[in-house]
C-alpha positions as CSV (number, residue, x, y, z in Angstrom):
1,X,120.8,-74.7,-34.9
2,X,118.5,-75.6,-37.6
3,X,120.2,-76.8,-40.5
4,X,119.3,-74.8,-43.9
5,X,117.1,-76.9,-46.5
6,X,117.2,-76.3,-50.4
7,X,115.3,-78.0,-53.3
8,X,117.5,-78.4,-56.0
9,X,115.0,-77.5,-59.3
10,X,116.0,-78.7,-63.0
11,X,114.2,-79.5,-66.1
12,X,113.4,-82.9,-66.2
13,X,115.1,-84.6,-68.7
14,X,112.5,-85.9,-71.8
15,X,112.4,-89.5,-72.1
16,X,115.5,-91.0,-75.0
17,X,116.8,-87.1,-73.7
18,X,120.5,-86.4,-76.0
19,X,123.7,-85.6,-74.1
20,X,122.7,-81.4,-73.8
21,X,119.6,-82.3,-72.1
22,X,120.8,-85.0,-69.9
23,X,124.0,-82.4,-68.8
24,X,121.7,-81.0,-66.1
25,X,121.5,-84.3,-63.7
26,X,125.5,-83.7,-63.8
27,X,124.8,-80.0,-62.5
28,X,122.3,-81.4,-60.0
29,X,124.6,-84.2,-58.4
30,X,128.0,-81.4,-58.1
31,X,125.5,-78.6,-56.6
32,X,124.0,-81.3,-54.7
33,X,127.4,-82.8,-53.4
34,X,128.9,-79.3,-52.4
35,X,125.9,-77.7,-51.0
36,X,126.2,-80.9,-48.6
37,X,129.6,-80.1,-47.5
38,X,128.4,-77.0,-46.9
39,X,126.0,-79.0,-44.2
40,X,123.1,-77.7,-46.5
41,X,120.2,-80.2,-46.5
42,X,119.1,-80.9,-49.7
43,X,116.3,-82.7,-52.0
44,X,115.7,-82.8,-55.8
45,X,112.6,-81.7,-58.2
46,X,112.4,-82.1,-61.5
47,X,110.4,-79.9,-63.4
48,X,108.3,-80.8,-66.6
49,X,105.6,-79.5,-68.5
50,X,102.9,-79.7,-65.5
51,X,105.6,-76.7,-63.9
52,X,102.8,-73.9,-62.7
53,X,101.3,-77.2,-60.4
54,X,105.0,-78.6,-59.4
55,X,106.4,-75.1,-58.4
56,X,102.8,-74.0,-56.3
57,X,103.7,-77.7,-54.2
58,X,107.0,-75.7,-52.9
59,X,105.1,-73.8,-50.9
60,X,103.7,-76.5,-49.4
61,X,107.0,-78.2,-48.6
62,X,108.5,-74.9,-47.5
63,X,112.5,-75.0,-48.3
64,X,114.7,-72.5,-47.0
65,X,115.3,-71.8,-50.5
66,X,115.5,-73.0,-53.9
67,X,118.7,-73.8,-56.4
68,X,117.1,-73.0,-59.6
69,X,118.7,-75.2,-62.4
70,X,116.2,-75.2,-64.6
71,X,117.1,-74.6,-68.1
72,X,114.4,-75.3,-70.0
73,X,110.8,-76.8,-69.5
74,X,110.3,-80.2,-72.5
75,X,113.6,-78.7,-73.9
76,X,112.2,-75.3,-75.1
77,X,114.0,-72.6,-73.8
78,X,111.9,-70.0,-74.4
79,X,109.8,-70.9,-71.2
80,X,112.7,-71.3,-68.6
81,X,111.3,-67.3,-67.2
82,X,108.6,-69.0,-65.8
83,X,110.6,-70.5,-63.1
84,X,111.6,-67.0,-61.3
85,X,108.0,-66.1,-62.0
86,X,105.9,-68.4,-60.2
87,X,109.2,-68.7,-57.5
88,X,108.3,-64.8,-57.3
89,X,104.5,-65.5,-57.2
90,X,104.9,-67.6,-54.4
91,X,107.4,-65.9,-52.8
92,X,109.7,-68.6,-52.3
93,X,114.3,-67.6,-52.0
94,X,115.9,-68.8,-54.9
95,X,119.2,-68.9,-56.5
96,X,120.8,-67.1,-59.3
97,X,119.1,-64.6,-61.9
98,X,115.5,-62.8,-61.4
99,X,113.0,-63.2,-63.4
100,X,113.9,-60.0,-65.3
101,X,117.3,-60.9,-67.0
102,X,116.3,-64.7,-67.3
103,X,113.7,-63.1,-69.7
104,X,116.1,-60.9,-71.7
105,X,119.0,-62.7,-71.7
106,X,117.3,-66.0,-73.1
107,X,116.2,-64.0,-75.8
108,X,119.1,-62.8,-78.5
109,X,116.8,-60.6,-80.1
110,X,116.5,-58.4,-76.5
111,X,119.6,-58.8,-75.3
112,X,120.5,-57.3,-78.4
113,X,118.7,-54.3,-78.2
114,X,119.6,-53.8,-74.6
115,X,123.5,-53.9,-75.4
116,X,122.9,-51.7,-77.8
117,X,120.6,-49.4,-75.4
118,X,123.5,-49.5,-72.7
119,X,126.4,-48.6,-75.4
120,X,127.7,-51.9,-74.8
121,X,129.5,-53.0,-78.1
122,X,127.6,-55.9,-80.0
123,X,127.5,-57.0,-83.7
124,X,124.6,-55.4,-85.5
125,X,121.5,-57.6,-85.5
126,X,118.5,-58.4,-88.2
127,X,115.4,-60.2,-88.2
128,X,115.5,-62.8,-91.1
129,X,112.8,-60.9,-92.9
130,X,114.9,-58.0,-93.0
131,X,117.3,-59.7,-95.7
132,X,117.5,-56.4,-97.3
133,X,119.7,-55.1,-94.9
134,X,122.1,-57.5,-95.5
135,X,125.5,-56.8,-97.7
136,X,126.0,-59.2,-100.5
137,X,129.7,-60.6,-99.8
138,X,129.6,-59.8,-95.4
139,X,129.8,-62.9,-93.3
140,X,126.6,-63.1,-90.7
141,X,125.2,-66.0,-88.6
142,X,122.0,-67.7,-87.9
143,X,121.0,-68.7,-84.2
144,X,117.9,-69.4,-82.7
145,X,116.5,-66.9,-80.3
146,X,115.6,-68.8,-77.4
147,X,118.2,-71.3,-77.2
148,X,121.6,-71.6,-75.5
149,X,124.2,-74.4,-75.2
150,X,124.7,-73.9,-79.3
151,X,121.3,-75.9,-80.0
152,X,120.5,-75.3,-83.6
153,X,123.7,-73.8,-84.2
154,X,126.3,-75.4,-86.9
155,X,129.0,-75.1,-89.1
156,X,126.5,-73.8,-91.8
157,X,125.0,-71.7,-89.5
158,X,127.8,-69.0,-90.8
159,X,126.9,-67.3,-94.2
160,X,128.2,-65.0,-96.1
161,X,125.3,-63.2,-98.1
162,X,124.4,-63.3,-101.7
163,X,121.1,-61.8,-103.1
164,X,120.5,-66.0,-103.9
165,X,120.2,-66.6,-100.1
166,X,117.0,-65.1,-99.6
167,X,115.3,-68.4,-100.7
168,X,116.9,-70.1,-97.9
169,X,116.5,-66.8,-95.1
170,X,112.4,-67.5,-95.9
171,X,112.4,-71.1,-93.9
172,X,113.3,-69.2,-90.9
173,X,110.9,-67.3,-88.9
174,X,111.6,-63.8,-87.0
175,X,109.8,-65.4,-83.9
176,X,112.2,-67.8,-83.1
177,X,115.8,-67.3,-85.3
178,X,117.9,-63.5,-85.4
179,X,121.0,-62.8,-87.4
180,X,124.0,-61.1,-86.4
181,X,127.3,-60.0,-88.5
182,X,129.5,-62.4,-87.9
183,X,132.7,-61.4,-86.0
184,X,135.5,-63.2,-87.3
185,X,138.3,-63.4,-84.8
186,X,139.1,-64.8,-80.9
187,X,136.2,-66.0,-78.7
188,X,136.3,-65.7,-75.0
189,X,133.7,-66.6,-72.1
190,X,133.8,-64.6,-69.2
191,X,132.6,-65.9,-66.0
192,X,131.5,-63.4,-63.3
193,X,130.2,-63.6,-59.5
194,X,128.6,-62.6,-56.6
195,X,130.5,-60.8,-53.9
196,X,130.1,-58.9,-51.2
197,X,132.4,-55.7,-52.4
198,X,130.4,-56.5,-56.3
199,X,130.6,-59.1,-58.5
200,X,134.0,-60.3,-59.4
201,X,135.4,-61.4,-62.9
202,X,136.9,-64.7,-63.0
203,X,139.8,-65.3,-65.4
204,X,139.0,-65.1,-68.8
205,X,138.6,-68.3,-70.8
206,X,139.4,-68.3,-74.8
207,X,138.1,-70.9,-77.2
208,X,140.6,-72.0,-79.0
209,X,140.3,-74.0,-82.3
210,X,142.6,-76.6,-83.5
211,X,143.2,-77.5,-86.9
212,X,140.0,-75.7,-88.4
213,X,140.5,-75.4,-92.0
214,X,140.1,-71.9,-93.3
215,X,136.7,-72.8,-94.8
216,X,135.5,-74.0,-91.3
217,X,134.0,-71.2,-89.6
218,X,136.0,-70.7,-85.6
219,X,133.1,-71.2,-83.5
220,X,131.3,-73.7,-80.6
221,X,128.8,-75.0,-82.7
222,X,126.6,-78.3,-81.4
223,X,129.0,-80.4,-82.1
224,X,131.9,-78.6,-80.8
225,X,130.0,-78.7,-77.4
226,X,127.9,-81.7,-77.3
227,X,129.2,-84.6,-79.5
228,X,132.4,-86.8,-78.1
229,X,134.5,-88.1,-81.3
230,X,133.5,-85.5,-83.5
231,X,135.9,-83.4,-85.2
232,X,134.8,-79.9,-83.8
233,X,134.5,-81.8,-80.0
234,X,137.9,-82.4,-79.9
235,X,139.6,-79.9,-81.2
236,X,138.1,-77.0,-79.9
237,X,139.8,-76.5,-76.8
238,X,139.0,-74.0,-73.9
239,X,142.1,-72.3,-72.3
240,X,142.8,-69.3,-70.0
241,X,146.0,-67.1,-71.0
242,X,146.1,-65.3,-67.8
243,X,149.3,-63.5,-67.8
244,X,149.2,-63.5,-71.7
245,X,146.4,-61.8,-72.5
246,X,147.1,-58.3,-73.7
247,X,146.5,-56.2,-70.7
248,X,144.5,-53.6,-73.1
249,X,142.2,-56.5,-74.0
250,X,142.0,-57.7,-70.7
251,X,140.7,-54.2,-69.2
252,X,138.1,-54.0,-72.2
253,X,137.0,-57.6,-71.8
254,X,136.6,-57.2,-67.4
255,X,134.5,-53.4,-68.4
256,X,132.1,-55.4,-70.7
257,X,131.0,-57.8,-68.4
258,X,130.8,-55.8,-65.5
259,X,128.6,-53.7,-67.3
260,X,126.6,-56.3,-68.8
261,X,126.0,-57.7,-65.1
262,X,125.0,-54.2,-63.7
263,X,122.7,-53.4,-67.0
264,X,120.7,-56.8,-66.6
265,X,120.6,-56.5,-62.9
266,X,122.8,-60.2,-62.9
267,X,122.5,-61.9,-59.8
268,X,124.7,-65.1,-58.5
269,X,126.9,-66.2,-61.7
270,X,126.7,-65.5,-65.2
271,X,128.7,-65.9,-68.4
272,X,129.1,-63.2,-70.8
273,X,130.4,-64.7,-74.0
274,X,132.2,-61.9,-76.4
275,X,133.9,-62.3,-79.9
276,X,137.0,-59.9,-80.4
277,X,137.9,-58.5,-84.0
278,X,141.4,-58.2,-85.6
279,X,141.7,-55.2,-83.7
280,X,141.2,-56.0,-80.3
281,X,138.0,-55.0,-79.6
282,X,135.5,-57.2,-77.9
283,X,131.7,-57.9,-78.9
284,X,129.2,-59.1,-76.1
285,X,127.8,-62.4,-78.4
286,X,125.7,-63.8,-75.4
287,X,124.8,-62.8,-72.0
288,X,124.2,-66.0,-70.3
289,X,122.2,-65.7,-66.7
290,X,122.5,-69.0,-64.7
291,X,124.7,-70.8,-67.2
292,X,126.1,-74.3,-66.8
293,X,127.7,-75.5,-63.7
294,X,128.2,-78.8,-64.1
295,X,132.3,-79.7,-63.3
296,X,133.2,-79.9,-67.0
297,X,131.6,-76.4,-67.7
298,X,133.5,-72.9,-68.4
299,X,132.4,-71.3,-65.2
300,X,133.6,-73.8,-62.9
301,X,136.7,-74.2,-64.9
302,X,137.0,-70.8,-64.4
303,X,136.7,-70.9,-60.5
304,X,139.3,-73.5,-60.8
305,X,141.7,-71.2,-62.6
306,X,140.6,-68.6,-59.9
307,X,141.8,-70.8,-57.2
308,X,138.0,-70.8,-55.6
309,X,137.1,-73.7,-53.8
310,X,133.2,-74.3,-55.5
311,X,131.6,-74.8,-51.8
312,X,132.8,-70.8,-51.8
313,X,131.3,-69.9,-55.0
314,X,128.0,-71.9,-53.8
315,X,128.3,-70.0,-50.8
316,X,128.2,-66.7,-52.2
317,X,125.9,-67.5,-54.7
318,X,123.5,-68.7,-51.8
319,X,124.3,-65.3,-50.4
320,X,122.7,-63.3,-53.3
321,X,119.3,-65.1,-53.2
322,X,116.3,-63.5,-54.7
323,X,114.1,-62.7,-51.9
């Protein structure tokens, strides 16, 4: 029997690359060492900015199928929907999330709109040129639209609104940064996955923060996520309650995500990341198609705490291919 071959695709880390880029050659070396064990024959290809020539060379080599890692192309995110594109074009199997949701979802400003669309609960959203919509005294936040893995996000990235903050709203452009209210209350990442009686929800993870000050806004900011020895690195600290999570919460936190896969047409893994108010109720924050899975990140701590071996979850990720 011929054995299966897969070329393992990432984004090609920039030369003097910082610790958020470099975290894909760890994703590439764990995929690479289970898909192994799986007897899976496998080779690497990074991708850079010359992508539309390095992708049209997989048909040449022909793989069985492609593990699409890929990120981001010179560390913009904005361009990663290019990968499932040309993959499409050429009609080459590949891992993970279509084209579709890696375009929506990688954009804050649409998956917004299509939470909303799909009565999916979310916190409102603005453009920063639409400062007049915003309530002198709220709290909001500032991200940028196409990035994940909290690039350009920081402590100050939390406001709260006075009519003097416009000055500082007109440095940021509607093409690239979207504000949201800011939620302020638990955060919980929710990892779901392919199977073959629908996707499953993993065990819910809760990032928890330790010894934030009450002026220090509770969230996974840069530095929380990237940078060892900082303060926010080490205490913020993921953890899954399992039995003590509110059963309530737990039904409405399982619903969102199931709904967020079946809305974006997920395929493979995602992560749905919500924020839940004083009252229980959980807002969808971030719907992440093909997020991390390096062995440090939440979804494959979440297999963990699922009692999945990974060569399973690779195996039923494989089994979802885009065709």
């Amino acid at each position: 029997m011929t054995r299966q071959r897969c070329c393992i695709l990432f984004n090609q880390p920039r030369e003097n690359a910082t610790s958020d880029e470099l975290d894909v050659l760890d994703q590439v070396e764990y995929i690479e060492n289970n898909l192994r064990e799986l007897g899976i024959e496998t080779y690497r290809k990074g991708i850079t900015l010359d992508f539309i020539n390095e992708i049209a060379s997989l048909s040449a080599d022909k793989p069985d199928f492609v593990f699409n890692l890929v990120e981001s192309i010179n560390n913009k995110g904005e361009l990663c929907y290019f990968i499932p594109a040309l993959l499409n074009m050429h009609s080459i199997p590949y891992s993970g999330n279509p084209l579709e949701a890696m375009f929506i979802t990688t954009s804050k400003a649409l998956t917004s709109k299509t939470l909303k669309k799909a009565g999916i609960n979310n916190p409102q959203g603005y453009y920063p040129s639409q400062y007049t919509l915003l309530v002198p005294g709220n709290k909001y936040i500032i991200k940028p639209i196409w990035e994940d893995g909290s690039l350009g996000i920081t402590g100050d990235s939390v406001f709260t609104y006075e009519p003097g903050y416009v000055a500082k709203l007109k440095n940021f452009s509607d093409s690239h940064w979207f504000i949201e209210d800011y939620i302020d209350g638990r955060e919980f990442n929710i990892s779901v996955i392919y199977s073959e009686n629908g996707p499953e929800v993993l065990p819910a993870a809760e990032m928890t923060f330790n010894n934030y000050s009450d002026e220090m806004p509770r969230i996974v900011d840069f530095k929380a996520k990237w940078e060892e020895g900082s303060f926010e690195y080490e205490n913020t600290i993921r953890k899954f309650p399992g039995m003590n999570l509110n059963p309530r919460l737990k039904e409405r936190i399982e619903s969102a995500a199931l709904k967020c896969w079946s809305e974006f047409g997920l395929k493979g893994y995602a992560r749905v990341d919500m924020r839940v108010d004083q009252n229980d109720n959980p807002y969808v924050i971030e719907v992440n198609a093909n997020p991390c899975l390096s062995p440090d990140s939440g979804v494959v701590a979440a297999t963990i705490a699922a009692n999945l071996p990974f060569t399973t979850v690779l195996t039923r990720i494989i089994s979802d291919l885009n065709k």
